[in-house]
C-alpha positions in Angstrom: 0.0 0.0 0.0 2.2 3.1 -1.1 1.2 6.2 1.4 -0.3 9.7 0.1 1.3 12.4 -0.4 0.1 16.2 -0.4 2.3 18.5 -2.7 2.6 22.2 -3.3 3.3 24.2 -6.5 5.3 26.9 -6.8 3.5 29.9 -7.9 1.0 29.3 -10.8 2.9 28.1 -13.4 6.1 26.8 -11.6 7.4 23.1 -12.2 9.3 22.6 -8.6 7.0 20.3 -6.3 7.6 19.8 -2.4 5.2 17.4 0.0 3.4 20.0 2.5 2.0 16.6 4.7 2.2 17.7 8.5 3.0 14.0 9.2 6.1 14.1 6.6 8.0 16.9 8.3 7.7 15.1 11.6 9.6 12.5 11.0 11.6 13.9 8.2 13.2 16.7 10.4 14.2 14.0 13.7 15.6 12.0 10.9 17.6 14.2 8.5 18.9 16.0 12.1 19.8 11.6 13.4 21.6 11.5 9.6 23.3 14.5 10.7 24.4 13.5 13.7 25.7 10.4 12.5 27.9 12.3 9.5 29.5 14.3 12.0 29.9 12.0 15.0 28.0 8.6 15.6 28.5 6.5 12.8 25.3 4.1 13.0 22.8 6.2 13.5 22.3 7.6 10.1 20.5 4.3 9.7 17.6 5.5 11.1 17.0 7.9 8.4 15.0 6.1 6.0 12.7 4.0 8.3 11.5 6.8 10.0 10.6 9.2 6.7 9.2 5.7 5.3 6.6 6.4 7.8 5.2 9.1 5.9 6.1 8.6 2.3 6.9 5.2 -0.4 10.1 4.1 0.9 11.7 4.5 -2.7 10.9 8.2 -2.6 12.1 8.7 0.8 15.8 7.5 -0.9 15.2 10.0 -3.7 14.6 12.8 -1.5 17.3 11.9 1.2 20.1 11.5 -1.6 21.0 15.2 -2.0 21.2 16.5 1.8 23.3 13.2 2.3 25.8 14.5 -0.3 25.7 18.5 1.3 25.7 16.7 4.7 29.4 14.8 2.9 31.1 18.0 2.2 30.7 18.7 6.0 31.8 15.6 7.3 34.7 15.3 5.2 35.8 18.9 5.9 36.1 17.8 9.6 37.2 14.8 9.3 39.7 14.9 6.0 42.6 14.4 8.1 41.1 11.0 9.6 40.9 7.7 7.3 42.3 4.3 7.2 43.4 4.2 3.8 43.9 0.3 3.8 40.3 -0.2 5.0 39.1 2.3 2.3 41.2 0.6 -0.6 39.4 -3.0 0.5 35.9 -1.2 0.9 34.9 0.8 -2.0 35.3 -1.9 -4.7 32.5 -3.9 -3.5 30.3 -0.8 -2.3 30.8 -0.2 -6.7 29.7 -3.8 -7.4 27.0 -3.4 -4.6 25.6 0.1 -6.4 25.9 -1.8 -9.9 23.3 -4.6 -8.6 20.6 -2.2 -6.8 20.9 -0.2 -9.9 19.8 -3.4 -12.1 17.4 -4.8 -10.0 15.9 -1.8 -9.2 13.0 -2.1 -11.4 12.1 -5.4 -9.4 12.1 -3.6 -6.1 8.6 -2.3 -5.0 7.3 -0.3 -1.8 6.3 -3.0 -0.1 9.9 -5.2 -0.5 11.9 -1.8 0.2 10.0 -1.7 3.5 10.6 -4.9 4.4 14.4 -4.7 3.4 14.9 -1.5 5.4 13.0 -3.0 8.7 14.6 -6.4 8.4 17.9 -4.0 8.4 17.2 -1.8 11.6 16.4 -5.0 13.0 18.7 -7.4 12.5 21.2 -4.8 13.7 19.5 -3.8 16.5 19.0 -7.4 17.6 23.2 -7.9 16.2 23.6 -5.0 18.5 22.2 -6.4 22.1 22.6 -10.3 21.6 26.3 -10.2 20.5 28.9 -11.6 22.6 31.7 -9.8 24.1 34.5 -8.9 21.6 37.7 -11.1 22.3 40.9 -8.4 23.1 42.7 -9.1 19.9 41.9 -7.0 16.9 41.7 -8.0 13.5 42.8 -6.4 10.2 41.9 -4.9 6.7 40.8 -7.7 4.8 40.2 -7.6 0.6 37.9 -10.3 1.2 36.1 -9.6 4.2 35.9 -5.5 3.1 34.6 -6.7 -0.5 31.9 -8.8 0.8 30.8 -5.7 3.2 31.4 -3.3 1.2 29.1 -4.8 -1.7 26.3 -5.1 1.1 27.0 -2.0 2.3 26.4 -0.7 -1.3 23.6 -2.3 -2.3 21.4 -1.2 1.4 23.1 2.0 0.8 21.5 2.5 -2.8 18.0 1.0 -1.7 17.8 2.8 1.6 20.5 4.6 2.5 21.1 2.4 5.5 24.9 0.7 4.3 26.1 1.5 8.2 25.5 -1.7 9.5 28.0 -3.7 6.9 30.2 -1.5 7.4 30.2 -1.6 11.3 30.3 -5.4 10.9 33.4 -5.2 9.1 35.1 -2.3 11.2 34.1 -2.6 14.4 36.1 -5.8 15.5 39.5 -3.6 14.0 38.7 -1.6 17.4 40.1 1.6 15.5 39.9 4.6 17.3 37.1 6.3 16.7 38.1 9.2 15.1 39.8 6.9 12.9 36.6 5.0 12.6 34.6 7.6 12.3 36.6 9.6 9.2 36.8 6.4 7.4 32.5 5.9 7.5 32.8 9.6 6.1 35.3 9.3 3.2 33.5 5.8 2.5 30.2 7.3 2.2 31.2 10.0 0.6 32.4 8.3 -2.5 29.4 5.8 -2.3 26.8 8.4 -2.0 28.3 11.0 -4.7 28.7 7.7 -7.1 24.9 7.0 -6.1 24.0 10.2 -7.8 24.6 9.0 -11.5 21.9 6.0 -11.2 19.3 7.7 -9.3 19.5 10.6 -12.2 19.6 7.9 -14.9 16.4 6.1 -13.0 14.4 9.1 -12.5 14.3 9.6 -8.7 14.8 13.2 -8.9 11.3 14.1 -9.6 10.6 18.1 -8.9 8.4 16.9 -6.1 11.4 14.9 -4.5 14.1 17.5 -5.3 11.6 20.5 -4.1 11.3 18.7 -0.6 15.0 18.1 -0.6 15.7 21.9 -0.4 13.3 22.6 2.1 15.2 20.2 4.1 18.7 21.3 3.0 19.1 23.8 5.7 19.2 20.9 8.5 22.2 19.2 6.8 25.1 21.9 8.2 22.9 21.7 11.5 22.5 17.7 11.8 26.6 17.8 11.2 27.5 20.5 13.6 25.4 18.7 16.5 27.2 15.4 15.8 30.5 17.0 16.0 30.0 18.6 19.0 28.2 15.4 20.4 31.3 13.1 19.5 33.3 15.4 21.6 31.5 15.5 24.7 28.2 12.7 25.0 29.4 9.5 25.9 28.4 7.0 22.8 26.9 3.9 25.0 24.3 6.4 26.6 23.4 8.1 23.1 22.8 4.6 21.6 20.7 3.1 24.1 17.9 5.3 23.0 18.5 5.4 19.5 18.4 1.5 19.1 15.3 1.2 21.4 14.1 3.7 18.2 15.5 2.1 15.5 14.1 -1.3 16.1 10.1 0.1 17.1 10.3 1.4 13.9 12.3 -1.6 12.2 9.3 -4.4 13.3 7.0 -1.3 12.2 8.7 -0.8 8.7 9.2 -4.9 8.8 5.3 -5.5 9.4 4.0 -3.0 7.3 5.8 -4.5 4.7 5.1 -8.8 4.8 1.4 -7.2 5.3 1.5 -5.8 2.2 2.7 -9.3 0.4 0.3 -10.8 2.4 -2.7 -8.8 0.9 -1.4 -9.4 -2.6 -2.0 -13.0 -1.8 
């Protein structure tokens, strides 16, 4: 079942589109500010983006519209953190986050609301769940790995072209390299700036920037610098395990929300 959505012209003859639904913006400004705070600080968090503005609107437009304040939000991040990156873990990473964006781009026209939704809440909560059920990390580290970072980094690309949420591969991969989290957190930022920048050429080529979507985009735009700035500052001074807690509580409501809505919707086909 795709959801309505109210739009507003322009003036009388104008072509630019934005959604003026109440419900939209009040999910859509929590969530672009979450994104935020994730580009400049908690890596993770961004994830919540998309199920929460899925709320409101098709889960496929939600991308579209998302896609350009991710890429302002980008120029931030990387202005911050440009000095921080683990080159080796980038050179293992963004060869399969290529392939990954190659496959969503070809099977996008077999993706529908309903499979999007499911996709995105079976995301938030398999993480969520990956996040409070796993066991103790053992003291030694591991390394970059060409093999390991492919195989993340595809699913990282291909979550990240259907739904923006590619953090959670990418954790999985990083996270047992107990980095620190500067490190960490400048190597999410030149990642995702290359995967969502490359993102740009098929969603232009697939027609997801509608007026509508690109209209609503700019009324968001001005929460991207914001979003950024409040997840710099937090980095610096929140300590992350108390910030999370809440967040993943959050994320997975609205994961076995997203998750139901959407194995409803193949169930009524049926």
């Amino acid at each position: 079942m795709a959801f309505p959505v109210a739009a507003k012209t322009f003036g009388n003859n104008a072509s630019m589109n934005f959604v003026t639904d109440p419900f939209f913006y009040a999910v859509a400004i929590p969530a672009i500010l979450m994104i935020g705070i994730s580009k400049g600080g908690f890596a993770g968090l961004g994830v919540l983006g998309v199920p929460l503005i899925t709320l409101a609107v098709p889960a496929l437009q939600a991308a579209a519209i998302i896609l350009p304040i991710l890429c302002i939000m980008d120029v931030f991040s990387l202005i911050a953190y440009r000095r921080h990156v683990h080159w080796k873990n980038y050179i293992c990473l963004i060869p399969g986050a290529l392939a990954g964006i190659l496959f969503g781009t070809l099977m996008f026209s077999s993706l529908n609301d309903d499979m999007v939704r499911s996709i995105v809440g079976a995301v938030a909560v398999i993480f969520t769940l990956n996040y409070w059920l796993k066991p103790k990390m053992p003291n030694e580290r591991t390394g970059p790995s060409f093999v390991k970072g492919s195989f993340w980094g595809t699913l990282s690309g291909f979550t990240s072209f259907i739904a923006h949420a590619g953090g959670p591969p990418l954790q999985f991969y990083m996270l047992p390299q107990k980095l620190d989290k500067t490190i960490f957190m400048g190597t999410f930022v030149w990642f995702f700036f290359t995967v969502n920048y490359v993102k740009l050429i098929p969603y232009t080529y697939l027609g997801q920037f509608s007026a509508e979507n690109l209209g609503t985009s700019l009324v968001l735009i001005p929460l991207a610098p914001l979003g950024v700035w409040l997840g710099i500052k937090a980095h610096k001074i929140i300590p992350e395990e108390k910030f999370y807690r809440l967040t993943y509580i959050l994320l997975f409501v609205t994961g076995i929300k997203l998750l139901g809505d959407g194995l409803n919707g193949y169930l009524n086909i049926f």
